[in-house]
PADREN-423007 format. One record per residue: residue number from 0; residue in one letter; x, y, z of N, C-alpha, C, O in turn. Coordinates in steps of 0.2 Angstrom, whole numbers, always signed. Each point is the difference from the previous one (the first is absolute). Layout:
REM PADREN-423007
REC,i,aa,n_x,n_y,n_z,ca_x,ca_y,ca_z,c_x,c_y,c_z,o_x,o_y,o_z
REC,NUM,A,X,Y,Z,X,Y,Z,X,Y,Z,X,Y,Z
...
REM end
This chain:
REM PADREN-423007
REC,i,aa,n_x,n_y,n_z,ca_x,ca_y,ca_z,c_x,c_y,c_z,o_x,o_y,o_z
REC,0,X,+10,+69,+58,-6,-3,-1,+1,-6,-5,+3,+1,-5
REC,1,X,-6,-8,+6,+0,-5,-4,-3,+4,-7,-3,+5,+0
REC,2,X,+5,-9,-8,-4,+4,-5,-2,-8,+0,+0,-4,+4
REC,3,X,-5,+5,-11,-6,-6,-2,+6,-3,-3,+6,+2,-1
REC,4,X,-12,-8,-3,+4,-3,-4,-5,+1,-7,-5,+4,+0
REC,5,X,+9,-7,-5,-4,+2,-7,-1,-7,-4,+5,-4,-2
REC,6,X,-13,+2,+2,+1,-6,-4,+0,+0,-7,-3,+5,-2
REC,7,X,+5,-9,-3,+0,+1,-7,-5,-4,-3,+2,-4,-4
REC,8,X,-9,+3,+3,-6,-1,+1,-1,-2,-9,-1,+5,-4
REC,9,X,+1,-12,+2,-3,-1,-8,-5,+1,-1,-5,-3,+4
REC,10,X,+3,+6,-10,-2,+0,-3,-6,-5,-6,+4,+0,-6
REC,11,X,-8,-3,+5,-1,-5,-5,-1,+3,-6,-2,+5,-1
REC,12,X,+5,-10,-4,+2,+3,-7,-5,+0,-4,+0,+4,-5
REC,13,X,-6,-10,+6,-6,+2,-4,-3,+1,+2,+0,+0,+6
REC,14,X,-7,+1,-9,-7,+0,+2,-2,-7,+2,+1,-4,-3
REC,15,X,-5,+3,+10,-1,-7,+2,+2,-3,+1,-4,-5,+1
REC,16,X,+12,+4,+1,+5,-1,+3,+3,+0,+6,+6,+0,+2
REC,17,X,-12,+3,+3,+2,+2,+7,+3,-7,+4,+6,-1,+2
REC,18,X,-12,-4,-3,+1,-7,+3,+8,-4,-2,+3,-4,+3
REC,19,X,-1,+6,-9,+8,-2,+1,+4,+4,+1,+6,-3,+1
REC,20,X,-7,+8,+0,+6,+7,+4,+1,+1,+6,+5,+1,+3
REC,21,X,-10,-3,+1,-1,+1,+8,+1,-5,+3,-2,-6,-1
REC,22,X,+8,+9,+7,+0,-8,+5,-3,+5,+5,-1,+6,-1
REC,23,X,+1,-11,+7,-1,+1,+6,+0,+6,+4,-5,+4,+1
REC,24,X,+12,-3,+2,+4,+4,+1,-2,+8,-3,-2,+5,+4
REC,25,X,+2,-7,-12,-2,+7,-3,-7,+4,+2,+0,+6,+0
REC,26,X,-5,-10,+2,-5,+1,+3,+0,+2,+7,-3,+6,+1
REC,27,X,+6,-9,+4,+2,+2,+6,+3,+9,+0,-2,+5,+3
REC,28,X,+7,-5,-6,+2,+6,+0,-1,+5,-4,+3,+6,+1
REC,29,X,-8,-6,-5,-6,+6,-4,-5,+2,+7,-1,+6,+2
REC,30,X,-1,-11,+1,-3,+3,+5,+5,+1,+6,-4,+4,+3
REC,31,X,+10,-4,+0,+5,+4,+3,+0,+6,-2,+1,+5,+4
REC,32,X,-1,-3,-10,+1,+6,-3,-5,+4,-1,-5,-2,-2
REC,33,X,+5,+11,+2,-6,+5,+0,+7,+3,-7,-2,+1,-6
REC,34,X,+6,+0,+6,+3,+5,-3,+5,-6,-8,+3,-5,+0
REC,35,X,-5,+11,-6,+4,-5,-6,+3,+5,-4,-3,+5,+0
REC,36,X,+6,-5,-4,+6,+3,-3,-3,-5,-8,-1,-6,-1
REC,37,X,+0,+11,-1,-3,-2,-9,+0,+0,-6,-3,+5,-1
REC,38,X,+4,-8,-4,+3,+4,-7,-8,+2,-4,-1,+5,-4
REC,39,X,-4,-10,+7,-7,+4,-2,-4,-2,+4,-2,-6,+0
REC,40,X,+0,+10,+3,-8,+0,+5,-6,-5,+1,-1,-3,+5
REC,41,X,-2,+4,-14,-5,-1,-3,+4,-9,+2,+0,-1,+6
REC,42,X,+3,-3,-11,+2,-6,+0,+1,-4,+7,-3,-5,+2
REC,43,X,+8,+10,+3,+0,-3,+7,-5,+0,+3,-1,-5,+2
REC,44,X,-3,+10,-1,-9,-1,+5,-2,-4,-4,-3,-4,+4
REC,45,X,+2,+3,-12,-3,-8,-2,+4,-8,+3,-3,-5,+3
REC,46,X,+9,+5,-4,+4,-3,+4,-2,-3,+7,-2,-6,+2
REC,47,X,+4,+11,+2,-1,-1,+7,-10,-4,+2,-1,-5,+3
REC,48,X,-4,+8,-8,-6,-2,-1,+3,-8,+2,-1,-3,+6
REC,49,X,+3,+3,-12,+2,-9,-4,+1,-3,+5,-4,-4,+3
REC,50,X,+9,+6,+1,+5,-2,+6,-3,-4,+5,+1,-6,+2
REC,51,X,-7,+11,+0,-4,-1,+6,+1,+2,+7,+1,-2,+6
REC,52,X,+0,+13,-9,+5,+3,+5,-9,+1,+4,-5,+0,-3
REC,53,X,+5,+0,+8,-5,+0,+6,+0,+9,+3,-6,+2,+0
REC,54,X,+10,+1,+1,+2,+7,+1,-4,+5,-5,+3,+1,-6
REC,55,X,-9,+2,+6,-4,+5,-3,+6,+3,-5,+5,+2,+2
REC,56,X,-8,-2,-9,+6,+3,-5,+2,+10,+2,+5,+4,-2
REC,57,X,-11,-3,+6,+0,+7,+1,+5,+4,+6,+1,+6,+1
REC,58,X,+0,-14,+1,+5,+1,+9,+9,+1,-4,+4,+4,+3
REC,59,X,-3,-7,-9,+6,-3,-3,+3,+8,-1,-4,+4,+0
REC,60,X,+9,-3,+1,+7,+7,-1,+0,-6,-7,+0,-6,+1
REC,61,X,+1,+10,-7,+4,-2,-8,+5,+4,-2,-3,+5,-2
REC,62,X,+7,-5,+1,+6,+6,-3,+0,-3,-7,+1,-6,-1
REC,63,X,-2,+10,-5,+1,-1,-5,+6,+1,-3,+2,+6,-2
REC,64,X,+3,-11,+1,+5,-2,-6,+0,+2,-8,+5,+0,-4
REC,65,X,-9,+2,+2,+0,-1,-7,+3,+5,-3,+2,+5,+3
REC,66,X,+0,-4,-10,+3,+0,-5,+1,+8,+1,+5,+2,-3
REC,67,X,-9,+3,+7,-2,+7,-1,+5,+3,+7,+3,+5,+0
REC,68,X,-3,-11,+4,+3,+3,+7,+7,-4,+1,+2,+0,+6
REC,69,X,+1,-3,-10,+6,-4,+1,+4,+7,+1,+1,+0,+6
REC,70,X,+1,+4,-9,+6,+6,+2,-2,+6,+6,+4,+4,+2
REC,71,X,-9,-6,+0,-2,+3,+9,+6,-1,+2,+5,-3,-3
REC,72,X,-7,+5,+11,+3,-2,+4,-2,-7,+6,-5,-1,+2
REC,73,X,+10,-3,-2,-2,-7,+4,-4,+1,+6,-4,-5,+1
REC,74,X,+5,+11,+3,+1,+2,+7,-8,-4,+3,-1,-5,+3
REC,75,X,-6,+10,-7,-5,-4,+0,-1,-7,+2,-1,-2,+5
REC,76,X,+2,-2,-10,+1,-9,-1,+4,-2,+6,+2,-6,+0
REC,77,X,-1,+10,+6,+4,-3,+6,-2,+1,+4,+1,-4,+5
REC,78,X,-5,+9,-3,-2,+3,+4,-3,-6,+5,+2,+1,+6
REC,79,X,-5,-5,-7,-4,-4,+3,+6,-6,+2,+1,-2,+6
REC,80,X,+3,-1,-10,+5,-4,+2,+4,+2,+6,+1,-4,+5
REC,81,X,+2,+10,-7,+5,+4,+6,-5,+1,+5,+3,-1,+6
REC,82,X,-8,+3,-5,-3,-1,+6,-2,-7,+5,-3,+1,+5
REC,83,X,+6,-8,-9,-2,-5,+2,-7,-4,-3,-2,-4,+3
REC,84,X,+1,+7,-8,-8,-3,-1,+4,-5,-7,+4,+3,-4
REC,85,X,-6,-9,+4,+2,-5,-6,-5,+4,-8,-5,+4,+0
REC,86,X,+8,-7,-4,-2,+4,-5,+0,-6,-8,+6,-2,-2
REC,87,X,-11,+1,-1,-1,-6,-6,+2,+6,-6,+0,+6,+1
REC,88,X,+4,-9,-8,+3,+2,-2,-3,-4,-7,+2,-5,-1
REC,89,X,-6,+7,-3,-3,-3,-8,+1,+4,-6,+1,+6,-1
REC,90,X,+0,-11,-2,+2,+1,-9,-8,+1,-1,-4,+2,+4
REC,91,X,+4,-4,-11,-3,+1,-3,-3,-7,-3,-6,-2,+0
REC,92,X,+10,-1,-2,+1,-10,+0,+3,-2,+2,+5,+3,+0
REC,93,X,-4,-8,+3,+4,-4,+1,+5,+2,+5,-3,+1,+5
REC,94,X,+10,-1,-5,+2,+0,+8,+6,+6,-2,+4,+1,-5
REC,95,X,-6,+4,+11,+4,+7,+2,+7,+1,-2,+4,-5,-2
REC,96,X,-4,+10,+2,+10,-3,-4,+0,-1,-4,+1,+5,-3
REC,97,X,-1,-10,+0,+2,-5,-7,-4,+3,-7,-5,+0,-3
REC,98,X,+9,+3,+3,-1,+4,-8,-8,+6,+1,-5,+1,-3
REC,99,X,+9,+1,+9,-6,+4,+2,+2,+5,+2,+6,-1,+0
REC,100,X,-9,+8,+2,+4,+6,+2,+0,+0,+10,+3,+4,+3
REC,101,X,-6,-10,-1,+2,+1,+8,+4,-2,+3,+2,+0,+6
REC,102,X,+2,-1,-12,+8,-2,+2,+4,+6,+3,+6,+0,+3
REC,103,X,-9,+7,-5,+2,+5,+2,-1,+1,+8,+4,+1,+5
REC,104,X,-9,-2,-6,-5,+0,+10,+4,-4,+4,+4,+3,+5
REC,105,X,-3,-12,-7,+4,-3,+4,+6,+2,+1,+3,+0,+6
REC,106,X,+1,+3,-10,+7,+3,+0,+0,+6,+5,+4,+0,+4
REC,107,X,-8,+4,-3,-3,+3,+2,+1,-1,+10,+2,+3,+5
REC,108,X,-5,-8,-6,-4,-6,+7,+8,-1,+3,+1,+2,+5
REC,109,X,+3,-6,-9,+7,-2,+3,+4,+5,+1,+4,-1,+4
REC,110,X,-3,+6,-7,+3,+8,+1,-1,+2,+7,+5,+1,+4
REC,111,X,-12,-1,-2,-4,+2,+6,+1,-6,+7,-3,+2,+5
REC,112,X,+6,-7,-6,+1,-5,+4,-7,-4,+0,-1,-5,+4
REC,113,X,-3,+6,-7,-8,-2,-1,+1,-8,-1,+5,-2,-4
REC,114,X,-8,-4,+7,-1,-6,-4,-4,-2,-4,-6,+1,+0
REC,115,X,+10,-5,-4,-7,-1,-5,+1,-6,+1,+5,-3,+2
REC,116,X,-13,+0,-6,-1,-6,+2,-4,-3,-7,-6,+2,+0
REC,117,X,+8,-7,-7,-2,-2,-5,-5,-5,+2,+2,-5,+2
REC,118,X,-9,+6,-3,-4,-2,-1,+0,-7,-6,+2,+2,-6
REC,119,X,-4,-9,+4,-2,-3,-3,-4,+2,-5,-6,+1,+2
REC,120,X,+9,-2,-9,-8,+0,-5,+4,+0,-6,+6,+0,+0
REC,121,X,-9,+1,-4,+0,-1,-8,+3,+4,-4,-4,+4,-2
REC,122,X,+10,-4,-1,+6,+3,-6,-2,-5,-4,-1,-6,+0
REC,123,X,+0,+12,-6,+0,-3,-8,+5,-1,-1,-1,-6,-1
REC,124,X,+8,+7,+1,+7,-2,-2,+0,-4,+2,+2,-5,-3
REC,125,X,-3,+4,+9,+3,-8,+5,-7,-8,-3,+1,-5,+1
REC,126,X,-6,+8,-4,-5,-4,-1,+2,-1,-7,+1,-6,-2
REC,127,X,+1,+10,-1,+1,-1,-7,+7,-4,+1,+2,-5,-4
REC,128,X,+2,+8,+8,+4,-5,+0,+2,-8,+1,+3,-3,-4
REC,129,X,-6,+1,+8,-4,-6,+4,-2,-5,-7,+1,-6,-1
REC,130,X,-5,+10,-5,-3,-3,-4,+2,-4,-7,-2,-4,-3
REC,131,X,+8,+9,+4,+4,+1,-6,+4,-5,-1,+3,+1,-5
REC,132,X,-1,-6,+7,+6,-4,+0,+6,+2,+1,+5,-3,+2
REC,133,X,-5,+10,-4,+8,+5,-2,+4,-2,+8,-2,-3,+4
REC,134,X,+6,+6,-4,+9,-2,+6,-6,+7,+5,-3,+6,-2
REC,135,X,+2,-8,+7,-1,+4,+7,+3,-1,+5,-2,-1,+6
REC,136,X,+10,+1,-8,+6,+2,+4,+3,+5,-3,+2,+5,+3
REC,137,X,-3,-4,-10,+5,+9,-3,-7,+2,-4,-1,-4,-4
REC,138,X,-2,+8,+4,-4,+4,-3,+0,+9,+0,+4,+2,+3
REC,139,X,-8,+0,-5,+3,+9,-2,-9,+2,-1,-4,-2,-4
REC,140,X,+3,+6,+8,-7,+3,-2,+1,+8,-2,+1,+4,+4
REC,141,X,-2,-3,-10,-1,+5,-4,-3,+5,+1,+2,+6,+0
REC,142,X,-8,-7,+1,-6,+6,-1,-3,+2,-6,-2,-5,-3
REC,143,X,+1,+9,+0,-2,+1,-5,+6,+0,-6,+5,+3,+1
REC,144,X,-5,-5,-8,+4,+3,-5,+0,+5,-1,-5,+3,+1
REC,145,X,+9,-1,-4,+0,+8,-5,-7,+0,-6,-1,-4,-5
REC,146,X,-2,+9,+6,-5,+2,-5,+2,-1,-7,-2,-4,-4
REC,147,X,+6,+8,+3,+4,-1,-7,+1,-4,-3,+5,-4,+2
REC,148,X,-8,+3,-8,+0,-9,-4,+8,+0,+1,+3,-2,+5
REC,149,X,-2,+5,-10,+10,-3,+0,+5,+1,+8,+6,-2,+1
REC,150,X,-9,+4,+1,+4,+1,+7,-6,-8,+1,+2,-5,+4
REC,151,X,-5,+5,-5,-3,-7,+5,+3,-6,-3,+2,-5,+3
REC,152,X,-1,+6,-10,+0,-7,-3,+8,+0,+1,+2,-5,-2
REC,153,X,+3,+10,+5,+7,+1,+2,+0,-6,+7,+3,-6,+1
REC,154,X,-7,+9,+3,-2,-4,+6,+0,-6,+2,+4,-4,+3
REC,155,X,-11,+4,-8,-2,-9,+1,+8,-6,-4,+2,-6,+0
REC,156,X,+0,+11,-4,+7,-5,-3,+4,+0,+6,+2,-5,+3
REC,157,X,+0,+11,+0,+4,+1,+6,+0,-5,+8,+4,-2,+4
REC,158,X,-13,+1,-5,-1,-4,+5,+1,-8,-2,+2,-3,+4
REC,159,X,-3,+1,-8,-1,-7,-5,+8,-2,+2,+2,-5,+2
REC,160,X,+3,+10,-4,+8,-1,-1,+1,-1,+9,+5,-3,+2
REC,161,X,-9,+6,+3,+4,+0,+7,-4,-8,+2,+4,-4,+3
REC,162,X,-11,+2,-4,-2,-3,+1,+6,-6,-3,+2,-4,+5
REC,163,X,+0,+2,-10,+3,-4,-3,+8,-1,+3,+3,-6,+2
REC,164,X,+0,+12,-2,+7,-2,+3,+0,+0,+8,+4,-4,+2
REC,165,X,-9,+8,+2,-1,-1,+7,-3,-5,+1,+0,-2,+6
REC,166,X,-3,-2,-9,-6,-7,+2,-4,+4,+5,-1,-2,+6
REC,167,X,-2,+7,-7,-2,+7,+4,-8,+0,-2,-1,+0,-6
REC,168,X,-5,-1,+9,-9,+1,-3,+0,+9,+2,+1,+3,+5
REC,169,X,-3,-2,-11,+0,+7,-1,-11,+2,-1,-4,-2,-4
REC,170,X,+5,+5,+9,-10,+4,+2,+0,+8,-3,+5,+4,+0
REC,171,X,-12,-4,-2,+0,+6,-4,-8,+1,+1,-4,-5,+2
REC,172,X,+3,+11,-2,-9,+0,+1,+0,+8,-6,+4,+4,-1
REC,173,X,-11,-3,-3,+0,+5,-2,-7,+2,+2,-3,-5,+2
REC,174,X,+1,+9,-1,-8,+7,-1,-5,-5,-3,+1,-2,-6
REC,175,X,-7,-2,+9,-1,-5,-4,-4,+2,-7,+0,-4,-6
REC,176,X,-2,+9,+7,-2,+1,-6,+5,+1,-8,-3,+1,-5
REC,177,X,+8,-1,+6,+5,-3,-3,+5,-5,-3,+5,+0,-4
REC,178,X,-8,-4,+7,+2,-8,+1,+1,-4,-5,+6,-3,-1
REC,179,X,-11,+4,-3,+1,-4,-9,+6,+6,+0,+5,-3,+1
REC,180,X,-4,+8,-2,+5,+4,-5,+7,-4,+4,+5,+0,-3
REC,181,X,-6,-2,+9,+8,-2,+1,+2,-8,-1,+5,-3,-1
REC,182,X,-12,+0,+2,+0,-6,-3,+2,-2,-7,+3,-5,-1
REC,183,X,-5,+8,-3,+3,+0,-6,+5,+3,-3,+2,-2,-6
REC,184,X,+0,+6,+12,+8,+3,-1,+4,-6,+3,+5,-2,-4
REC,185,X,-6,-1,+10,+5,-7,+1,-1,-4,-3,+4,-5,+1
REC,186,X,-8,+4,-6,+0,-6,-4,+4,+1,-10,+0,-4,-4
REC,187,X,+1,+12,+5,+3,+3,-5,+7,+0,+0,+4,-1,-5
REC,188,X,-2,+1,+14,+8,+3,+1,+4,-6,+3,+5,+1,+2
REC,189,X,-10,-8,-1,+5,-6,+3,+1,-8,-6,-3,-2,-5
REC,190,X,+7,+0,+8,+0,-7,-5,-4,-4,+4,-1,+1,+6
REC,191,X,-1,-6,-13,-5,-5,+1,+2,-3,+8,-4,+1,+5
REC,192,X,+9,-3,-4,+1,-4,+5,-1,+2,+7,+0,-3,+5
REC,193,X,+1,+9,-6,-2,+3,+7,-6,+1,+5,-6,+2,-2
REC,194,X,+7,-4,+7,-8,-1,+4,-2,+5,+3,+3,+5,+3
REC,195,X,-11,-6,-4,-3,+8,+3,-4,-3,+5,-2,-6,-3
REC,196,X,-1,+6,+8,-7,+0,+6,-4,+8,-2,+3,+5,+1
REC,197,X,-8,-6,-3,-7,+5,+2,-3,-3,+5,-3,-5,+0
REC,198,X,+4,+10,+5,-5,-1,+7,-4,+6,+0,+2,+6,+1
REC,199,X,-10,-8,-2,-4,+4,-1,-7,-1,+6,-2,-5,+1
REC,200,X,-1,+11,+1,-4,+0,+6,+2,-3,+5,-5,-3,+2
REC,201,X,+12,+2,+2,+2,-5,+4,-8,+2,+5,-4,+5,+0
REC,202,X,+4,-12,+4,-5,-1,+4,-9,+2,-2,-5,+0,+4
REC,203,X,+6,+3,-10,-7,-1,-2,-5,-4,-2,+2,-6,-1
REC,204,X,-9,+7,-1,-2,-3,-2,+1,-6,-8,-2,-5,-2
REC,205,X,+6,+13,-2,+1,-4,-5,+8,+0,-2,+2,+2,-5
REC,206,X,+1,-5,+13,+8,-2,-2,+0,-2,-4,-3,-5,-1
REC,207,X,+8,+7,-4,+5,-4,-6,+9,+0,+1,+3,+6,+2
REC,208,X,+0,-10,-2,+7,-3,+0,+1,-4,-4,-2,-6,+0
REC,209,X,+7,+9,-6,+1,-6,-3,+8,+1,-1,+2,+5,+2
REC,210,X,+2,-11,-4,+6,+0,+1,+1,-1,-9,-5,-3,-2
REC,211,X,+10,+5,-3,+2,-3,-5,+6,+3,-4,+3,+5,+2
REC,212,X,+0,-8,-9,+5,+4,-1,-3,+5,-5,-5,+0,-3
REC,213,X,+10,+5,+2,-4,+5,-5,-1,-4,-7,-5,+3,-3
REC,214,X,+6,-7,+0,-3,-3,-7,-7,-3,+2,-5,-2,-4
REC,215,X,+6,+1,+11,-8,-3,-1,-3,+5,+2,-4,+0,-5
REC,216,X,+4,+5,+9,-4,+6,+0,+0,+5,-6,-2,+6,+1
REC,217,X,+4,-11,-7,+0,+5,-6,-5,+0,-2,-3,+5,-2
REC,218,X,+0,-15,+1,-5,-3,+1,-7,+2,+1,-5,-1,-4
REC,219,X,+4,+5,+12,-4,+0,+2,-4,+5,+2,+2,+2,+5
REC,220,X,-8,+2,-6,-3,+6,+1,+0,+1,+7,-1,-5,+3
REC,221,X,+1,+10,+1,-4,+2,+6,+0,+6,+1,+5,+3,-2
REC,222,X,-9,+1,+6,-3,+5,+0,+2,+3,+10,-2,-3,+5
REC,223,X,+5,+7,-6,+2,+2,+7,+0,+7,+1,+4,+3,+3
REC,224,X,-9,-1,-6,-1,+8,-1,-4,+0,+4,-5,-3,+0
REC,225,X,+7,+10,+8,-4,+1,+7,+1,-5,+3,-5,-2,+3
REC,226,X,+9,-1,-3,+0,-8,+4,+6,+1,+4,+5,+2,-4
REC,227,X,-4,-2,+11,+5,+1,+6,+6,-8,-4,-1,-6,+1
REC,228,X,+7,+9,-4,+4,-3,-1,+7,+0,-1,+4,+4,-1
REC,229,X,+0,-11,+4,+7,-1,+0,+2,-1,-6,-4,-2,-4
REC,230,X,+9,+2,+4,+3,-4,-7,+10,-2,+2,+4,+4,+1
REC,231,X,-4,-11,+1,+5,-5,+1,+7,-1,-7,+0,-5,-4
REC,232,X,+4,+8,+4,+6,-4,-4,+7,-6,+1,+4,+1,+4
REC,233,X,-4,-6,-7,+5,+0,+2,+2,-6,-6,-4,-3,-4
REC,234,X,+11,+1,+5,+2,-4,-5,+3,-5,+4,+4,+1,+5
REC,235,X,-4,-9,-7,+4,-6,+4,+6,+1,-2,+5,-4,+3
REM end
C-alpha cells in the first residue's frame, strides 16, 4: 500500500502576523488535509482558523504532540500516514523541527520510508538572522542557556570566545519572562567590543531589532520581559 506524505506546516510567530506567514500553497494544502499531528490543539485550530482552512474544524483527526505524550508510543501518529492518508505536521510557532520537538515525528516519518515535505514560513533564528548583520555562512543556535548565574555567565564568555576565534554568530533564546536576567548577564560577562542583535517579537506588531556593541548597549535601557526573544553574538 502507497503510505501518505507528511507535510511540515508553519506556524506564525505573532499575534497578527498570519498575512506575512502564509503563502499560497500553504493554503491550498490545509484544505488537502483532514488529519494533523500537533504540539497544542488549542493554538493549531486557531491557526488553521487564520489560514482559511474551508474543512468544518469538527471533520479534522488532530493527534496531540505535547509535552505530556512525547514518551508514548509513535504508532498512533502513523496510523493515518501508513495507510496512505497525507498528514500536516505543526509546532507551536514558527516552523516544525527547528528547535521543536517534531523533529522527533519527522525522524520518525524517514524510518517509515514516509515523505515529507517542508512547507514555507517563518524561523525566528533564520529572521533574526537576516537582521543582524552577523556571518550567515557559520552560525550555532543554542537554545536556551543554563539557568544558573555562573554556569550562564561561564557560557555566554564561552560563546563570545567561539564567536571570536570561529568568525562564528552565535543564537541564544531564553523563557521570555527571563529575558532582562540574561540580558544583563551578557552585558556583565562580555567585552565592550563585542556585538550583540536583540531580535525581539520577530514579525510582530511591535518588532524590535537592534544591532550594537556591548558598550553601547551598556548605554541603553530596554525591557524585554514576556517578549518572544533572540539574542545574536559575535565579534569582527
Amino acid at each position: 500500500m502507497e503510505k501518505g506524505t507528511l507535510f511540515l506546516i508553519p506556524v506564525p510567530l505573532a499575534d497578527n502576523a498570519s498575512q506575512k506567514s502564509f503563502t499560497a500553497f500553504l493554503g491550498d494544502t490545509i484544505n488537502s488535509l483532514s488529519t494533523y499531528i500537533v504540539e497544542n490543539e488549542k493554538t493549531a485550530r486557531k491557526f488553521l482558523k487564520e489560514a482559511g482552512i474551508k474543512i468544518p474544524q469538527s471533520e479534522l483527526v488532530i493527534h496531540d504532540y505535547g509535552k505530556h505524550k512525547r514518551n508514548d508510543s509513535m504508532v498512533p501518529y502513523f496510523k493515518e500516514l501508513m495507510t496512505g492518508k497525507d498528514v500536516g505536521l505543526m509546532s507551536e510557532a514558527g516552523c516544525p523541527g527547528v528547535a521543536d520537538p517534531g523533529a522527533e515525528v519527522v525522524l520518525e516519518a524517514h524510518k517509515r520510508g514516509i515523505k515529507v515535505v517542508p512547507l514555507v514560513g517563518p524561523s525566528s533564528i533564520l529572521l533574526a538572522l537576516m537582521a543582524s548583520g552577523f556571518n550567515g555562512q557559520s552560525f550555532t543556535f543554542h537554545g536556551y542557556l543554563p539557568i544558573d548565574k555562573v554556569e550562564r555567565g561561564k557560557k555566554i564568555k564561552e560563546l563570545e570566545q567561539l564567536a571570536q576565534t570561529k568568525k562564528q554568530t552565535q543564537l541564544f533564546i531564553e523563557t521570555p519572562f527571563r529575558n532582562n536576567h540574561l540580558f544583563e548577564d551578557i552585558l556583565k560577562n562580555t567585552a565592550g567590543q563585542t556585538l550583540l542583535c536583540v531580535a525581539c517579537n520577530l514579525t510582530g506588531e511591535e518588532e524590535f531589532v537592534k544591532t550594537m556593541s556591548i558598550g553601547q548597549w551598556r548605554q541603553e535601557r530596554i525591557d524585554l520581559h514576556k517578549k518572544p526573544t533572540i539574542f545574536l553574538m559575535y565579534r569582527n
